[in-house]
C-alpha positions as CSV (number, residue, x, y, z in Angstrom):
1,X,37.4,5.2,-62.8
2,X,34.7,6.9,-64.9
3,X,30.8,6.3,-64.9
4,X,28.5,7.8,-67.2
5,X,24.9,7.3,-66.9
6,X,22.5,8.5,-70.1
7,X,19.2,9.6,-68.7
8,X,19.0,12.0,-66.0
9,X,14.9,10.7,-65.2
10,X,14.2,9.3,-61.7
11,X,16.5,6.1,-62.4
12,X,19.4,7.5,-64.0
13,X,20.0,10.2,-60.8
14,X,19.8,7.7,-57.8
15,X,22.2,5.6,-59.3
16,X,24.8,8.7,-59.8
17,X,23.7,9.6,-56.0
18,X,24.9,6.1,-55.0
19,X,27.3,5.5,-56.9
20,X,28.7,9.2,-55.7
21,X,27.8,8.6,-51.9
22,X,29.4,4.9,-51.5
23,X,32.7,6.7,-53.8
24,X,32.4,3.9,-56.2
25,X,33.7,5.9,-59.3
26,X,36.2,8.5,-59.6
27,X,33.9,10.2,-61.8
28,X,30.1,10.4,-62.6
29,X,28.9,12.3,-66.0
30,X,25.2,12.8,-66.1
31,X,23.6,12.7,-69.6
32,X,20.4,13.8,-70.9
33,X,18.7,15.4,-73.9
34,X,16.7,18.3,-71.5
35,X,19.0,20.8,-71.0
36,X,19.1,22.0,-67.0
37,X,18.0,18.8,-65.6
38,X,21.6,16.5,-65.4
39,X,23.3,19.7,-64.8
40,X,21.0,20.5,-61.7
41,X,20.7,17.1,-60.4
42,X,24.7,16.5,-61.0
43,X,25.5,19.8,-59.0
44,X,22.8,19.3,-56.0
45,X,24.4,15.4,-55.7
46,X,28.1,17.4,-56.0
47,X,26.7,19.8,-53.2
48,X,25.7,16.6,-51.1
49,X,29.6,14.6,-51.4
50,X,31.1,16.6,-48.2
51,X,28.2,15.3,-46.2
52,X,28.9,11.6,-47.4
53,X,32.7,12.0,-47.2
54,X,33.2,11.6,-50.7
55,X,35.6,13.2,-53.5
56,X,33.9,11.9,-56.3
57,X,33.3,14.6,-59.3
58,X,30.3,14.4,-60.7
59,X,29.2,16.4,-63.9
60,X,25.5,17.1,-66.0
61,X,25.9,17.5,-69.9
62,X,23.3,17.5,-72.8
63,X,26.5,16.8,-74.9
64,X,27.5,13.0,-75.5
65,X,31.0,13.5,-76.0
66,X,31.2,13.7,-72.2
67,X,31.2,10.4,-72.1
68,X,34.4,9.6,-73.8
69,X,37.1,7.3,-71.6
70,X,34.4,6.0,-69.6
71,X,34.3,2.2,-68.1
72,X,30.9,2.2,-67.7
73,X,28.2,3.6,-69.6
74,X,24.9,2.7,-67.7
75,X,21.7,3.3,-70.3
76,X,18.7,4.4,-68.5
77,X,17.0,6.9,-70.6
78,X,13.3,5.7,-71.9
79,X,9.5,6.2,-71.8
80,X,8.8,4.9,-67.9
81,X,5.7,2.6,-67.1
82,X,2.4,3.6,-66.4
83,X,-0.4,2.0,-64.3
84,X,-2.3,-1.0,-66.8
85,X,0.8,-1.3,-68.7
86,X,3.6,-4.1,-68.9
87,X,7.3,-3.6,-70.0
88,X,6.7,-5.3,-73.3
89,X,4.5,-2.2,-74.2
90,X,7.2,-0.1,-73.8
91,X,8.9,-1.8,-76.9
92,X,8.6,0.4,-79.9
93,X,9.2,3.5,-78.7
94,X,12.0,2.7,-76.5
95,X,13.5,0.9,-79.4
96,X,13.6,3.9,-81.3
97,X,15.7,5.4,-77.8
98,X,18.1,3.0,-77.7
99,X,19.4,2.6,-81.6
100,X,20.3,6.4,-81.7
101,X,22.3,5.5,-77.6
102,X,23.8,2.9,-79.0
103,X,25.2,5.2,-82.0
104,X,26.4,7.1,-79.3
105,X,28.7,5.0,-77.1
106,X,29.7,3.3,-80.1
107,X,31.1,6.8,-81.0
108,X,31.9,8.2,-78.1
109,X,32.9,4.9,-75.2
110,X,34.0,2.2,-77.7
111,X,35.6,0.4,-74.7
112,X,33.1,0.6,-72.2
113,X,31.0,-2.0,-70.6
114,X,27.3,-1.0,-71.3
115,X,24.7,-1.6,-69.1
116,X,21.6,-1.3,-70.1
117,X,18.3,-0.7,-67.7
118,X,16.1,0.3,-70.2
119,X,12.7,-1.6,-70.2
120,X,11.5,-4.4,-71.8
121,X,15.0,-5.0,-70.3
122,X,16.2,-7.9,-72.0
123,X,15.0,-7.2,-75.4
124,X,16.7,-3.7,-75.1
125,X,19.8,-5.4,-74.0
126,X,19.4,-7.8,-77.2
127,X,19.3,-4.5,-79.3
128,X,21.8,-2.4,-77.8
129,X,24.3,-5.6,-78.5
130,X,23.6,-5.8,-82.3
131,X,23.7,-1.9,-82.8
132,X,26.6,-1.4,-81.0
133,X,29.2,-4.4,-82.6
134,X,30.5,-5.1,-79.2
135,X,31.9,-8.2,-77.5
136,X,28.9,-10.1,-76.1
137,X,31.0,-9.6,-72.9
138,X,31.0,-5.8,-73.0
139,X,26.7,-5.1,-72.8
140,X,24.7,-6.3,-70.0
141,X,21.4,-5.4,-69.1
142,X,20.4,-4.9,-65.3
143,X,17.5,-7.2,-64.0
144,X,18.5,-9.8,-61.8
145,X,19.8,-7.7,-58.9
146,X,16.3,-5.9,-58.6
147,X,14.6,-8.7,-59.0
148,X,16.7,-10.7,-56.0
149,X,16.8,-7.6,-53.8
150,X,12.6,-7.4,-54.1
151,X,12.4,-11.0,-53.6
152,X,15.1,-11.0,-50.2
153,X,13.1,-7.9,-49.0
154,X,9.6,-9.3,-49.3
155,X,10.8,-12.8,-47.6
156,X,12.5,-10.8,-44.7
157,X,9.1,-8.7,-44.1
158,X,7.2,-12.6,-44.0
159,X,9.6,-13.8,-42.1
160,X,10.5,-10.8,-39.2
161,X,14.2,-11.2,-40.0
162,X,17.2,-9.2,-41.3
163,X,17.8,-8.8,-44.7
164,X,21.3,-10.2,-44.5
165,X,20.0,-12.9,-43.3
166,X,18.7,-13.9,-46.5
167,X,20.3,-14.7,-49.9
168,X,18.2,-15.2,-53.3
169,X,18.7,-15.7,-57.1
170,X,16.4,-15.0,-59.5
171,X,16.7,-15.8,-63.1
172,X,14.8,-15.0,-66.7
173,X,13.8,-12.4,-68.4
174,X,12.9,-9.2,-66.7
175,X,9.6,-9.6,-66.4
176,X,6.2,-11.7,-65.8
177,X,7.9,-15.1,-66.3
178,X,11.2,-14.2,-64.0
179,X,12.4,-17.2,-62.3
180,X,12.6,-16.8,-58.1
181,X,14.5,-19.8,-57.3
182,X,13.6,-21.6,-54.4
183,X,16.3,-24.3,-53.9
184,X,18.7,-21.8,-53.8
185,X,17.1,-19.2,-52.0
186,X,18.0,-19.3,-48.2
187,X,17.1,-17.9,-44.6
188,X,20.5,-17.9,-42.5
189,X,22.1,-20.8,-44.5
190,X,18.9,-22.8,-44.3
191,X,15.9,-23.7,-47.3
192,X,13.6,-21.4,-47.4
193,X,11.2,-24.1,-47.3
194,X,12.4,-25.2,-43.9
195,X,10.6,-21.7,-42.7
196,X,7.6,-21.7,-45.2
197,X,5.4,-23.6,-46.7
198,X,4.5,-23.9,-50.6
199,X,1.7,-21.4,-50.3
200,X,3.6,-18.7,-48.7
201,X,6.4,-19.2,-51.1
202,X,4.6,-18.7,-53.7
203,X,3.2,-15.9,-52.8
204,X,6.4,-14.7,-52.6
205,X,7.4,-15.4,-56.0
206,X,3.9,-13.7,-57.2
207,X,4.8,-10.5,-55.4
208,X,8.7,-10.4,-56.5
209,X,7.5,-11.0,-60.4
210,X,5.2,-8.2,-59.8
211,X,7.2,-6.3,-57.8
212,X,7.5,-3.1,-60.2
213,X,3.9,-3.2,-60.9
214,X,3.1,-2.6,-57.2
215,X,4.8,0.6,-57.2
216,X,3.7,1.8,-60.5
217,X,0.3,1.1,-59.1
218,X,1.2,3.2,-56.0
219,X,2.9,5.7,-57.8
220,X,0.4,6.0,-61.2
221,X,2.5,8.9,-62.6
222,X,5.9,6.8,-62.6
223,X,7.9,4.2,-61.9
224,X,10.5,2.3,-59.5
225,X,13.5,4.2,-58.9
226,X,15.5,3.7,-55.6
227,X,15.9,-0.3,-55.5
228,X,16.9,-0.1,-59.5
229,X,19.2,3.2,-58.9
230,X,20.6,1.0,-56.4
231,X,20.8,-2.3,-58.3
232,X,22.5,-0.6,-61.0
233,X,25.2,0.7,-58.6
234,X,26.1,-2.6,-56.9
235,X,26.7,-3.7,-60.6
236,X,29.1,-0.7,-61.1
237,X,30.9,-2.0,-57.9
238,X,31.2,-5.9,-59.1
239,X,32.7,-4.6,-62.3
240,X,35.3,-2.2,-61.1
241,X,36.4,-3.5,-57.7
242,X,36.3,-7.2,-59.5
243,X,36.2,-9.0,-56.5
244,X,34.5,-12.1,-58.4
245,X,30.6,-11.3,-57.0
246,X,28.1,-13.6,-58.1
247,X,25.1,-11.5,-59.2
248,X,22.4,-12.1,-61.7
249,X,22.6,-10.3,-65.0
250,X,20.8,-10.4,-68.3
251,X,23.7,-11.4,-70.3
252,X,23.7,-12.7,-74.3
253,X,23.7,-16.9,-73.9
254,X,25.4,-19.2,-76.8
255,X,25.0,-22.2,-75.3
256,X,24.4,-21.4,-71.7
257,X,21.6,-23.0,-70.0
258,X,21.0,-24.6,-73.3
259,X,19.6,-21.5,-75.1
260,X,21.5,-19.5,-77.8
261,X,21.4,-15.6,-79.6
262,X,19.5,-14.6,-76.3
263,X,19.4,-12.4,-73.6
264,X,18.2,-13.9,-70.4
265,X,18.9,-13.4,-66.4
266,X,21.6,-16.1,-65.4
267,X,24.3,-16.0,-62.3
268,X,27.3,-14.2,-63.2
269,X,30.8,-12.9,-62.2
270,X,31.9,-9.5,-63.4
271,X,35.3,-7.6,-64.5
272,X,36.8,-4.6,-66.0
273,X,36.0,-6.1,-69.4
274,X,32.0,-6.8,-68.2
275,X,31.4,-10.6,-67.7
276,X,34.1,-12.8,-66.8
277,X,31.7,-16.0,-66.3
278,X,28.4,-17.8,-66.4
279,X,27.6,-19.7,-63.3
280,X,25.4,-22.8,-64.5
281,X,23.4,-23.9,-61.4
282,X,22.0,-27.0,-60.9
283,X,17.9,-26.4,-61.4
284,X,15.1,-28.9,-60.6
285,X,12.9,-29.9,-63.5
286,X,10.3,-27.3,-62.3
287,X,12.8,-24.4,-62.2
288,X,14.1,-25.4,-65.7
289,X,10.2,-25.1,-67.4
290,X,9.9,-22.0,-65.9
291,X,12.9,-20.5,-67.5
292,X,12.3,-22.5,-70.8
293,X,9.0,-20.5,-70.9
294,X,10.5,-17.0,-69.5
295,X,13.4,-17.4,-72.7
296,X,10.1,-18.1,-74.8
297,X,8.4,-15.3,-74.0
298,X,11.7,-13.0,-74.7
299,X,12.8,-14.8,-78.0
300,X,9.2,-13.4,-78.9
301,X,9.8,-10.1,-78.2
302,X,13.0,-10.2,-79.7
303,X,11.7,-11.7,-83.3
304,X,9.2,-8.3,-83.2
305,X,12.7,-6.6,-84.0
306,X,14.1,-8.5,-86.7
């Protein structure tokens, strides 16, 4: 199995170094447009695999015909947040980034499943889809599993408890109006709200939907990069181990949820070919406001392109 991940920045290495450590692929290429930085990281992650056990090749290329034969072609590369701004600012520019990508795999990984990282997430997702031709099945952009992971972590630290104690979903668009759902987010089988009450909960939800803004704020010269390098890895492993994981992905909807020609964080099960399914949970009227008004917000974002 063959990865290949375009942009080498902060994001794009620590999902080759997991997806390398944990042996998910066969074989990593590294892609960026500076010449010396993939190859660098790619060998100083290659010089790291006898300490994690792992055989996995791993290569860093300024070239995009690298990337030929892959089954995954993960898109990270793009102008990174910086404190004061949201990931709708990041629109034009990164716009510009991912037509001349998608010109790329469309050339280069015709049969690949895309996923793209990219922020504004789910608008670049949206774009990446049109320029590309592909299957609606085959591009999926890489939200929801952040998102969840933030929101399991920060209710674990409340709480005092394990992390595998706790399983979350959250839906919508990657961003402000992201959707932490609360009847279906649990604490060792039981409702969250059995252990909380509504003011801590929310509080929760406030600090998962501005979750990447914290470290950005911490950070003030970049962005997230561990929990998204990670994120982006665990999607790798749902597609090519297909063992019919339910995970949240920004995925194009026609019909789904009752919205249509969007991209927009719902429950899915991967494959080899990208998304085998749309899981359509059972939300209270509350939950379903909130995500009419996160698709809102993206369909906005999304009509700036046309």
């Amino acid at each position: 199995m063959k990865v290949s991940i375009i942009g080498a920045g902060n994001v794009g290495s620590s999902a080759a170094w997991v997806v390398c450590d944990k042996a998910i692929a066969d074989e990593v290429v590294l892609v960026d447009i500076t010449e010396g930085i993939p190859q660098g990281k790619a060998l100083d992650i290659q010089e790291a695999m006898p300490l994690s056990r792992s055989n996995v090749k791993i290569k860093g290329t300024n070239n995009y015909s690298e990337i030929k034969d892959s089954d995954v072609v993960v898109v990270t590369a793009g102008v990174p947040r910086k404190p004061g701004m949201s990931r709708d600012d990041l629109l034009e520019t990164n716009s510009n980034i991912i037509r001349s990508i998608a010109g790329e795999i469309k050339k280069n990984a015709p049969y690949s499943v895309v996923i793209v990282v990219t922020n504004p997430l789910d608008i670049m997702s949206y774009l990446m889809l049109k320029e590309t031709g592909f299957d609606r099945k085959k591009v999926l952009g890489m939200a929801g599993v952040l998102d969840s992971t933030r929101f399991r972590t920060f209710i674990a630290d409340m709480l005092e408890t394990g992390v595998n104690d706790i399983e979350a979903m959250v839906l919508g668009g990657h961003g402000d109006s992201m959707v932490p759902l609360r009847k279906h987010t649990t604490v060792k089988g039981k409702p969250i709200t059995d252990f909380l009450d509504d003011k801590d909960v929310e509080a929760l939800i406030d600090r998962t939907r501005n979750g990447g803004a914290e470290i950005v704020k911490h950070l003030k010269t970049g962005s997230a990069f561990y929990a998204p390098g990670a994120s982006i890895a665990e999607m790798i492993d749902a597609i090519l181990k297909q063992d019919d994981r339910i995970l949240p992905c920004s995925v194009m909807l026609q019909g789904e949820y009752g919205y249509k020609d969007i991209f927009l964080g719902v429950p899915c099960r991967l494959d080899s070919k990208g998304l085998k399914d749309i899981i359509e949970l059972d939300l209270s009227d509350e939950e379903k406001n909130q995500l009419d008004d996160s698709a809102a917000a993206v369909k906005k974002n999304v009509d700036k392109l046309r």
